[in-house]
N, C-alpha and C positions, 0 to 999 in steps of 0.2 A: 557498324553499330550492332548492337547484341543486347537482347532482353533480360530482364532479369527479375524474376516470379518468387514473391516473398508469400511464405502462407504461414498464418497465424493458425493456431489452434487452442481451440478454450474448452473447456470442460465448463457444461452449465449442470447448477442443481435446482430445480425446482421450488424446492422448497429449504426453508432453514433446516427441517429435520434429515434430511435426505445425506448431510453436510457430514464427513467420516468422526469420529469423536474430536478426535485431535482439533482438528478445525472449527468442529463448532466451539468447544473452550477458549480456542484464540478468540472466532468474532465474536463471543459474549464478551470478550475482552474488550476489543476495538467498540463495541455498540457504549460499552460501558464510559470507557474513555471520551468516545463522541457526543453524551449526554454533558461531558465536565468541560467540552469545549470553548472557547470564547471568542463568539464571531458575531457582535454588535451590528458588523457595518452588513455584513453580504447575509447576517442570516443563515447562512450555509456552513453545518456543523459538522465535520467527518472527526473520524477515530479511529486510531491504526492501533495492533499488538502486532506482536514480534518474539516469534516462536528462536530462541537461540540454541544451539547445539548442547546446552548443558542444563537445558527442560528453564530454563530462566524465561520468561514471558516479560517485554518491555512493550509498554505502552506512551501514545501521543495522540496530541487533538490539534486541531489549528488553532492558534492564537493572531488575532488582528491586532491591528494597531491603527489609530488615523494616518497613518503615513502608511497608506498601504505595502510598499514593497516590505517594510519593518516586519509585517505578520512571515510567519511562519508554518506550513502546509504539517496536518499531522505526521502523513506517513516520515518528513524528513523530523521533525522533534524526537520521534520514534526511534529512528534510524542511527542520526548524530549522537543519541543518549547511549543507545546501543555500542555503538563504535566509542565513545567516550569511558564508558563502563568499562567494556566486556572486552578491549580489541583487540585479543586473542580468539574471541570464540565466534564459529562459524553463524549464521542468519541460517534457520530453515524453512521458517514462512511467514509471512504478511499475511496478516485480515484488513480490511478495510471500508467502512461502514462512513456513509454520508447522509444526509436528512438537509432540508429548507424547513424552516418556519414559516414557508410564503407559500409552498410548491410540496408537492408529493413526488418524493421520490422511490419510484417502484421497479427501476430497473438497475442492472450494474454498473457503479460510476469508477470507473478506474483513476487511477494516481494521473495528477495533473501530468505534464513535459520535464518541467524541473524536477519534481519525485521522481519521475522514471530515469532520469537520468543519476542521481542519488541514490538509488538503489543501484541501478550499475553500476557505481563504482565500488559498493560492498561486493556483489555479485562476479565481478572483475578478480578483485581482489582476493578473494576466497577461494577462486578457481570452483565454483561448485552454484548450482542454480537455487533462487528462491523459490520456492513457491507464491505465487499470490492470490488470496481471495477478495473477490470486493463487490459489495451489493451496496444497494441504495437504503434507504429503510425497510423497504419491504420487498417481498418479490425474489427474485431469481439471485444467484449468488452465483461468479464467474469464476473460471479457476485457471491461472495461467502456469504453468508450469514451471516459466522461468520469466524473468525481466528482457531476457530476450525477444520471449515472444509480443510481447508490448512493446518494445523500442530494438529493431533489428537492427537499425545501425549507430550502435548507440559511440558515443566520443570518447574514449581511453587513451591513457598514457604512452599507446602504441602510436601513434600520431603526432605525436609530440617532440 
């Protein structure tokens, strides 16, 4: 048997202003988008943008449904639209901004299992890393460098 030592690495910023220009324009994006979300059932409003390789900015919110599997997580509306659009043009970076109507959220909520897995396969695909940022309403904003480092062994075509 033989171990094997995954290390993550995140960039944290303090504050919203601290956040490089580029990036703060994306998450006034995603906070923006996350305000037009529709989430009845959970309450729980997030909003993604999406910096593409040709300065094109796409944005997504969650949308619910009473049938919950039916809803749709913002980062992947974001994503899918991206890819439907643009599917020549590389992904350079995610924002992503979440809020409760119930709950304060003041730390950073990253992309659910299924988003991260949906971003890698853009990520896969392009041969080249996203960037991701994601905070909660308020508070600290995280920075991961690539989809990698949030899902290291993420499921690809290579396996197939």
């Amino acid at each position: 048997m033989k171990e094997i030592k995954i290390e993550t690495i995140l960039h944290v910023f303090d504050s919203f202003e601290a956040l490089p220009k580029e990036a703060l324009t994306l998450m006034n994006h995603a906070i923006e988008a996350r305000k037009r979300a529709y989430a009845p059932y959970s309450n729980f409003l997030v909003g993604a943008a999406i910096l593409l390789d040709n300065n094109e900015i796409i944005t997504g919110n969650n949308q619910e449904n009473a049938s919950y599997p039916s809803g749709l997580c913002a980062e992947r509306t974001a994503i899918y639209y991206a890819g439907s659009q643009f599917p020549n043009v590389a992904i350079v970076s995610m924002a992503i901004s979440a809020s409760s109507t119930k709950n304060k959220t003041a730390k950073p909520i990253p992309p659910c299992g299924a988003c991260r897995q949906a971003i890698a396969e853009y990520e896969i695909k392009q041969n080249s890393p996203i960037e991701i940022y994601f905070m909660g309403e308020t508070g600290a904003i995280a920075k991961s460098k690539s989809l990698s480092d949030l899902l290291p062994f993420a499921f690809d075509k290579k396996v197939l």
